[in-house]
KEVEXTOR-300073 format. One line per 5 residues: number of its first residue (from 0); their letters; for each residue x, y negated, z of C-alpha. Coordinates in Angstrom, 1 decimal, decimal comma, always signed. Example, Ala and Ser with C-alpha at 12.3 -4.5 7.8 and 13.67 -1.06 7.14 Angstrom:
0> AS> +12,3:+4,5:+7,8 ~ +13,7:+1,1:+7,1
This chain:
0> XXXXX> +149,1:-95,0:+103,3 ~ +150,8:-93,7:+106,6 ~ +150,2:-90,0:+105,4 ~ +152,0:-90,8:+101,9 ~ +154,9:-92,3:+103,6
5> XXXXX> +155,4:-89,7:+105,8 ~ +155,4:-86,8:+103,1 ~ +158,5:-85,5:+101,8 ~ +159,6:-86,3:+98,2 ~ +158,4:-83,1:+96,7
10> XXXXX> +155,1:-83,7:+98,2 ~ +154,7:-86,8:+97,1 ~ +155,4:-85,6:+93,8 ~ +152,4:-83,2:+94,0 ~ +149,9:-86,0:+94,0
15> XXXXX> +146,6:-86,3:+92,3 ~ +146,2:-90,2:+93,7 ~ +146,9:-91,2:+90,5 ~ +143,9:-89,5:+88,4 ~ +141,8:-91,8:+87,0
20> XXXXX> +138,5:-89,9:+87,6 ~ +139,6:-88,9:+91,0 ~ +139,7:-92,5:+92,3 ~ +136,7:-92,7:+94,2 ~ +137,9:-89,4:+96,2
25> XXXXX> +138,9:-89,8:+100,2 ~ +142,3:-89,1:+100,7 ~ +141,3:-85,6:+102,5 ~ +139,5:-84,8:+99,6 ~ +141,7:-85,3:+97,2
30> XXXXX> +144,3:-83,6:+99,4 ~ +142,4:-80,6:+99,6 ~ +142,0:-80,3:+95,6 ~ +145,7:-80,6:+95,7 ~ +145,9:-77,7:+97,4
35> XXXXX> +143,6:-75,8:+95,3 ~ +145,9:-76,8:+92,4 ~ +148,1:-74,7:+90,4 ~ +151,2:-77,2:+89,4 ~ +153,4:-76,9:+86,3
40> XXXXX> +156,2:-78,0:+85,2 ~ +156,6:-78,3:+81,1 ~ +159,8:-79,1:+78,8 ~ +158,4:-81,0:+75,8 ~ +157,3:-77,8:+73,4
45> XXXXX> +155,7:-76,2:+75,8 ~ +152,2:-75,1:+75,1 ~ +149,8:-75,6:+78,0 ~ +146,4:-74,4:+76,1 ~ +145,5:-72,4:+72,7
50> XXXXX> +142,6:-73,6:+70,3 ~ +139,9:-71,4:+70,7 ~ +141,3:-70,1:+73,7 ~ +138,6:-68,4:+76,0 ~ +140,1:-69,8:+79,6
55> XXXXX> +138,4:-73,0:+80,6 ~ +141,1:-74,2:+83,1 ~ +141,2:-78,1:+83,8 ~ +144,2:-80,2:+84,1 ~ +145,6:-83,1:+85,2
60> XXXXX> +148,3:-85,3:+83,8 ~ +150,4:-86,1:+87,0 ~ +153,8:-87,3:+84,9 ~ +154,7:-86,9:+81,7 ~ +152,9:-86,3:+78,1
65> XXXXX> +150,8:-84,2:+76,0 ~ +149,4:-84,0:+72,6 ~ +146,2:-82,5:+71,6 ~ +146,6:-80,6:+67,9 ~ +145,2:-78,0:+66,1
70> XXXXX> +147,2:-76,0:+63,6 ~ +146,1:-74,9:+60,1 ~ +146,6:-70,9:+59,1 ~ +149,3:-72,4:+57,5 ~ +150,8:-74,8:+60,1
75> XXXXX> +150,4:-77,7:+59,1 ~ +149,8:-79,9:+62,3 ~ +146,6:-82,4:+62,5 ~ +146,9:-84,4:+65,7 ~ +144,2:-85,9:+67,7
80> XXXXX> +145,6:-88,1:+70,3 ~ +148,0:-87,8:+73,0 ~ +147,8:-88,1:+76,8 ~ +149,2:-89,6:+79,7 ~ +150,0:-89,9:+83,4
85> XXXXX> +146,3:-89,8:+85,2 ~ +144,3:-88,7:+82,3 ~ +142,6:-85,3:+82,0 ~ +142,3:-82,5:+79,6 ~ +140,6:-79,2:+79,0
90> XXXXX> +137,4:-80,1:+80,5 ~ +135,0:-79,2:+77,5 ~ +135,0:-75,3:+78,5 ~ +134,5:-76,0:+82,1 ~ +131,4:-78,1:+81,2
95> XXXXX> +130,0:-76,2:+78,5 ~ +131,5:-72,5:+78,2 ~ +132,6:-72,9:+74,7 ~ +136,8:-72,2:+73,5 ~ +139,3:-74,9:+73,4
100> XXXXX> +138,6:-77,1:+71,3 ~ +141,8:-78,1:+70,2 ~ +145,7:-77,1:+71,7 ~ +147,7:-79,0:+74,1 ~ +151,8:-79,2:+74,1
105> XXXXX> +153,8:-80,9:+75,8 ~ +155,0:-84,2:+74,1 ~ +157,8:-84,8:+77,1 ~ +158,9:-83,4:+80,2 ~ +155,6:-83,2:+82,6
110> XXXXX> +153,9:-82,2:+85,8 ~ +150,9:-80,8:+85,3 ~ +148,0:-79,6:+87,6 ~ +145,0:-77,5:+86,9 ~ +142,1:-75,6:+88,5
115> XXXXX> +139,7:-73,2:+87,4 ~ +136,5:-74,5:+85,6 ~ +134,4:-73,2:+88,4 ~ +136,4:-75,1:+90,9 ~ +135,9:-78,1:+89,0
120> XXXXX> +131,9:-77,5:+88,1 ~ +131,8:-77,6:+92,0 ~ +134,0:-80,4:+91,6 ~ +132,0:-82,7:+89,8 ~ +128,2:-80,9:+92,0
125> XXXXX> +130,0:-82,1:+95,6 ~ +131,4:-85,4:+94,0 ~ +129,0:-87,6:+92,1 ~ +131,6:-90,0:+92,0 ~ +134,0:-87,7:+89,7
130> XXXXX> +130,9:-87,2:+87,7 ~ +130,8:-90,8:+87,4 ~ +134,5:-91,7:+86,1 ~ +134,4:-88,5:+83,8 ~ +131,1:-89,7:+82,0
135> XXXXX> +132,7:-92,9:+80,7 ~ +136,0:-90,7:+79,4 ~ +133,4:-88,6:+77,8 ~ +132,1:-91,5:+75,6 ~ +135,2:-92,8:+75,1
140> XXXXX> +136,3:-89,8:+73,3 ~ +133,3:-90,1:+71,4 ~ +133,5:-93,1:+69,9 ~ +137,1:-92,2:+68,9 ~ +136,3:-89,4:+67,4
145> XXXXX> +133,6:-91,3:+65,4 ~ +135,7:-94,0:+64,4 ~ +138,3:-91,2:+63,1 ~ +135,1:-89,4:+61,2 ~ +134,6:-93,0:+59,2
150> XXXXX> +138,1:-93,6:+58,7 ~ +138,5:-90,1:+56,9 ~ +135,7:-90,5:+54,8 ~ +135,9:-94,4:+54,0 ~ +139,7:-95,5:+54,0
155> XXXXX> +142,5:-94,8:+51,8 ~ +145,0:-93,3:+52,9 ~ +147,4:-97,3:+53,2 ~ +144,8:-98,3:+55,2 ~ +144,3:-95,1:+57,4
160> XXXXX> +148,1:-95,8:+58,8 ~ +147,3:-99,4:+59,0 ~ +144,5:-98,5:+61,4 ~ +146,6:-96,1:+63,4 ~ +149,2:-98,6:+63,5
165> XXXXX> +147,0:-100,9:+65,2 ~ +146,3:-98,5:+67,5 ~ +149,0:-97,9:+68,8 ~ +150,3:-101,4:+69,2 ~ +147,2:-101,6:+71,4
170> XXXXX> +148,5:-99,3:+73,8 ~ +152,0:-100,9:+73,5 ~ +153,8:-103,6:+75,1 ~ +152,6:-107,2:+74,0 ~ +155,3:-109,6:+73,0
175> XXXXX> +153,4:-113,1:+72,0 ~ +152,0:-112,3:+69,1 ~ +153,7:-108,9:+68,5 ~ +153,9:-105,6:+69,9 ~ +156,5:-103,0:+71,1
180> XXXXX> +155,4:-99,6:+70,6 ~ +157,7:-97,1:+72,7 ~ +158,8:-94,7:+71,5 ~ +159,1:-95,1:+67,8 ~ +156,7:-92,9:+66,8
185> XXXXX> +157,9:-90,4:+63,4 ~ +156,4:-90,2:+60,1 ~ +154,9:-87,0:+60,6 ~ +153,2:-87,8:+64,1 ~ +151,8:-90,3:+62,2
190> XXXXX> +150,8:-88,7:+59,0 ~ +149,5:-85,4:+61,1 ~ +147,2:-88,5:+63,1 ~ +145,6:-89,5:+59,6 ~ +145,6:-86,6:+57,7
195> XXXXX> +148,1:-87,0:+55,4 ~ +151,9:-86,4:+54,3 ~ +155,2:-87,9:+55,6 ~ +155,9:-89,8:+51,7 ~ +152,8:-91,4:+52,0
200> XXXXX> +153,6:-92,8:+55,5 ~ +157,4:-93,6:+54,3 ~ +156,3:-95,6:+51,4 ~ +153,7:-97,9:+53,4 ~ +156,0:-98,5:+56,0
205> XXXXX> +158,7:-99,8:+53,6 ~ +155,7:-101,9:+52,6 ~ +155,1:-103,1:+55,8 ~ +158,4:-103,9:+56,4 ~ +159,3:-105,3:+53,6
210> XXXXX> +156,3:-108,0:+54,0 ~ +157,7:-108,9:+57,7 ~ +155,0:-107,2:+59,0 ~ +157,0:-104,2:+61,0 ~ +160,1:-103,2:+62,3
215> XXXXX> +162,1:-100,5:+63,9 ~ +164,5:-101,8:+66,5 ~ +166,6:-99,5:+69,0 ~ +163,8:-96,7:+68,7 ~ +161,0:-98,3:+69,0
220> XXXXX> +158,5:-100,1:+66,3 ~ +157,6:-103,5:+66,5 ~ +154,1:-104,5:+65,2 ~ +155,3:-108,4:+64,6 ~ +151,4:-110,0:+64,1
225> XXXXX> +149,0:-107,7:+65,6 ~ +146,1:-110,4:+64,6 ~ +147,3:-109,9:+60,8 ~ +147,6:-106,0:+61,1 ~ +144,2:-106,4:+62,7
230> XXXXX> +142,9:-108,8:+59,5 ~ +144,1:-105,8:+57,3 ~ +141,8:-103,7:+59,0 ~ +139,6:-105,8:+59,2 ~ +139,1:-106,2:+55,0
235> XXXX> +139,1:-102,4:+54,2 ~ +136,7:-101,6:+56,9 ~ +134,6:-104,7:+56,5 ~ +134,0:-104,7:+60,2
């Protein structure tokens, strides 16, 4: 800790100590992949990767966050998920060699680091434990995926945004039995999530709403009963 306290702000700024998969690096270690880094600042907008893109950079989330998209020929957006401070993104060309398989904006101001795939291929060969913490991610993403796959094909679309909903309150703020979820998100971030159209979003959260279930209070959405929300779920998946 002496070394941190002793940077200067800017420094400490630059600092990978709070990527989750770098966790089991030394502090020279991870000082030294600092210094390999290439560091970024974005303005929400800002594209940081291309689907289908041929460069197979890697990046981490140091502040900020992003959201990972693709774009129809006609631009409509379907969005996968979005990203935080310590998470990581663009690893499937380092690992593999393929193209992006998605595009990455920035969803607010952020400082972003990256390296070249090969850097982090070495990475992952001279650290077992980075190999360890990525494996886990890799699931994780996975399953999610998975779980989106059977939503698409099973739910209609009411239900689709009750399941999102109940995502999202799961990475909000509990409040007894409720949930904050900061910020509000919009109609279309949530219709692009499920595959559908802003009406269809509008019109189920006035239902929502209406039975007490919801709220929007000083820009953000309260999720009153996450247990009932989860009950909804529950019956139209029957799991």
């Amino acid at each position: 800790m002496a070394k941190l306290a002793n940077r200067k702000p800017e420094q400490l700024q630059r600092s990978l100590e709070g990527v989750a998969i770098l966790a089991g690096l030394g502090t020279e270690a991870r000082e030294r992949l600092e210094k390999r880094c290439a560091w970024r600042h974005c303005r929400p907008g800002d594209p940081i990767v291309s689907y289908l893109d041929a460069s197979d950079d890697v990046f981490f989330i140091v502040e900020g966050e992003v959201r990972v998209t693709i774009y129809s020929v006609a631009g409509r957006a379907v969005s996968f998920r979005n990203l935080g401070p310590g998470e990581v993104f663009g690893e499937y060309p380092a690992i593999d060699g393929g193209p992006r398989s998605a595009s990455v904006e920035a969803a607010r101001s952020s400082l972003i680091a990256s390296i070249p795939g090969a850097a982090f291929q070495q990475l992952l060969q001279t650290e077992p434990k980075v190999a360890q913490a990525l494996l886990p991610q890799l699931v994780t993403k996975i399953r999610a995926l998975t779980n989106r796959v059977y939503e698409f094909s099973t739910l209609a679309v009411n239900n689709r945004i009750q399941a999102e909903l109940l995502r999202l309150a799961s990475l909000g703020t509990r409040e007894g039995k409720g949930a904050r979820i900061v910020p509000a998100p919009t109609h279309v971030d949530i219709a692009s999530r499920i595959s559908t159209h802003r009406e269809a979003v509008t019109r189920e959260l006035n239902r929502l709403a209406k039975l007490g279930l919801i709220e929007r209070k000083r820009g953000a959405l309260l999720v009153k009963d996450v247990g009932r929300l989860a009950e909804m779920v529950h019956e139209a998946t029957g799991e």
